[in-house]
C-alpha positions in Angstrom: -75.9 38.0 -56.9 -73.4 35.5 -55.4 -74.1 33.4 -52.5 -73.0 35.1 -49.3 -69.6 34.4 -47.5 -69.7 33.0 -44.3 -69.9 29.3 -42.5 -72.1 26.5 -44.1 -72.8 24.2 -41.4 -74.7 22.1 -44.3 -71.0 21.6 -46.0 -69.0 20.2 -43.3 -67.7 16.8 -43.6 -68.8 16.0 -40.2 -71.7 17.4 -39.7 -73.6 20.8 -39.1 -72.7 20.4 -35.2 -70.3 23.0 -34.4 -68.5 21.3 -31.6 -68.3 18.0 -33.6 -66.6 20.3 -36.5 -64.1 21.9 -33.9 -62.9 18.5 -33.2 -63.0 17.7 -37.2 -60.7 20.7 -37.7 -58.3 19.4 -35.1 -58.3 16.0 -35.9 -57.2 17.0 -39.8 -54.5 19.6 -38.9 -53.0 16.2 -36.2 -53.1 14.1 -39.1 -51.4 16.6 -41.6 -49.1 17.6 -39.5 -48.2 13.6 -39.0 -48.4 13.3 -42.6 -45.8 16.1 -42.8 -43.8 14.6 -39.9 -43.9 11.1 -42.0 -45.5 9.4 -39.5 -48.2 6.8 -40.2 -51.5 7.6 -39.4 -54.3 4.9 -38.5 -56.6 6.4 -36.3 -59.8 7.8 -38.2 -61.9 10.5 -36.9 -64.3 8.5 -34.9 -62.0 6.5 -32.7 -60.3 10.2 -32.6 -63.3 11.9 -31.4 -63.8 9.1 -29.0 -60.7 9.6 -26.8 -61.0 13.0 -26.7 -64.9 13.6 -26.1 -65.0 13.7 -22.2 -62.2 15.7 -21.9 -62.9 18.0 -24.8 -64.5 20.6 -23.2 -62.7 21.4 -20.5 -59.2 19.7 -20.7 -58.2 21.5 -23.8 -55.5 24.4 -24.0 -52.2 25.5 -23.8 -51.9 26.0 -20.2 -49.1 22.6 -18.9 -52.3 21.0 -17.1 -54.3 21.0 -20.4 -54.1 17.3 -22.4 -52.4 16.2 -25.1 -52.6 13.0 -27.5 -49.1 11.2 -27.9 -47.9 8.2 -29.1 -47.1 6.0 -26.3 -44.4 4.2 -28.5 -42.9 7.1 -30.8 -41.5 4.4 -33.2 -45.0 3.0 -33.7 -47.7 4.4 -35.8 -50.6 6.9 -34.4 -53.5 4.4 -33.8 -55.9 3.6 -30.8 -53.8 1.3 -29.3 -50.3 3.6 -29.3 -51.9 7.1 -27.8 -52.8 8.2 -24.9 -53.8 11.7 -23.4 -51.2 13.5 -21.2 -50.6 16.3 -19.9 -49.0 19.0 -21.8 -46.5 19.4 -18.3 -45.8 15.3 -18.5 -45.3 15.8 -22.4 -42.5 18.4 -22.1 -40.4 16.6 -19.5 -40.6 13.6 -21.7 -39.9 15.5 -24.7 -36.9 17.2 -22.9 -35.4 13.5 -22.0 -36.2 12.5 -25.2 -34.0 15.0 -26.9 -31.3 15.0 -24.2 -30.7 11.2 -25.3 -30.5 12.2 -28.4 -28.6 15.0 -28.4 -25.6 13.7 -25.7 -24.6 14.9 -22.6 -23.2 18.2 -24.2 -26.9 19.3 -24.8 -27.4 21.1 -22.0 -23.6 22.6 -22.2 -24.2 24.1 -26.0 -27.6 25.8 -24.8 -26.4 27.1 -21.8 -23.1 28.7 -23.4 -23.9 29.5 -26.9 -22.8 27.8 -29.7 -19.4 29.8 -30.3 -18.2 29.0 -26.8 -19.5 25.6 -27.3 -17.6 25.2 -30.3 -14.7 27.0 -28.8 -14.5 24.8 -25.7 -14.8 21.4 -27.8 -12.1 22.6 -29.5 -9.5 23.4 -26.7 -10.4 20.0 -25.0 -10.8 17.5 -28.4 -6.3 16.7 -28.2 
């Protein structure tokens, strides 16, 4: 017979602690999804586990007064010296400035309307 399916603690790269794996597991899906992003990464698991560990427990979630690691400088790489825990409510607003800058002062406009009136519009006022 096979071995049988399940977790083995024994395995895991960091260890058979569960909570310490939890933050494993989040700490590789950050970095892939930076990876993906094409961001550099330079802040290994330790230093990682580190800025999270007293908040870990009980500042986690999706709620807007739950943390978040961000890069303080967005052009800079992710590494101990450019992140910083915020709140998910703090990251929003700055995410929604962010994008506004970005976007022009017609952001707003196009998501309000539609994209066919917003189209529309442009194109009765572009002479």
């Amino acid at each position: 017979m096979g071995a049988r399916p399940g977790a083995k603690p024994s395995r895991w790269k960091a260890g058979p602690d569960p909570r310490r794996h939890q933050q494993y597991k989040a700490w590789a899906q950050q970095l892939n999804q930076a990876r993906y992003r094409g961001e550099h990464w330079d802040l290994p698991f330790d230093e990682w586990a580190r800025i999270w560990d007293p908040y870990w427990d009980t500042h986690r979630g999706r709620k807007s007064d739950c943390l978040c690691l961000v890069r303080k400088d967005y052009d800079g790489s992710w590494s101990k010296s450019n992140v910083e825990l915020i709140t998910r409510q703090e990251h929003s607003e700055t995410q929604a400035r962010k994008l506004e800058r970005q976007r022009g002062k017609h952001w707003r406009l196009q998501k309000n309307l539609g994209s066919k009136m917003f189209r529309r519009l442009e194109e009765l006022f572009s002479d």
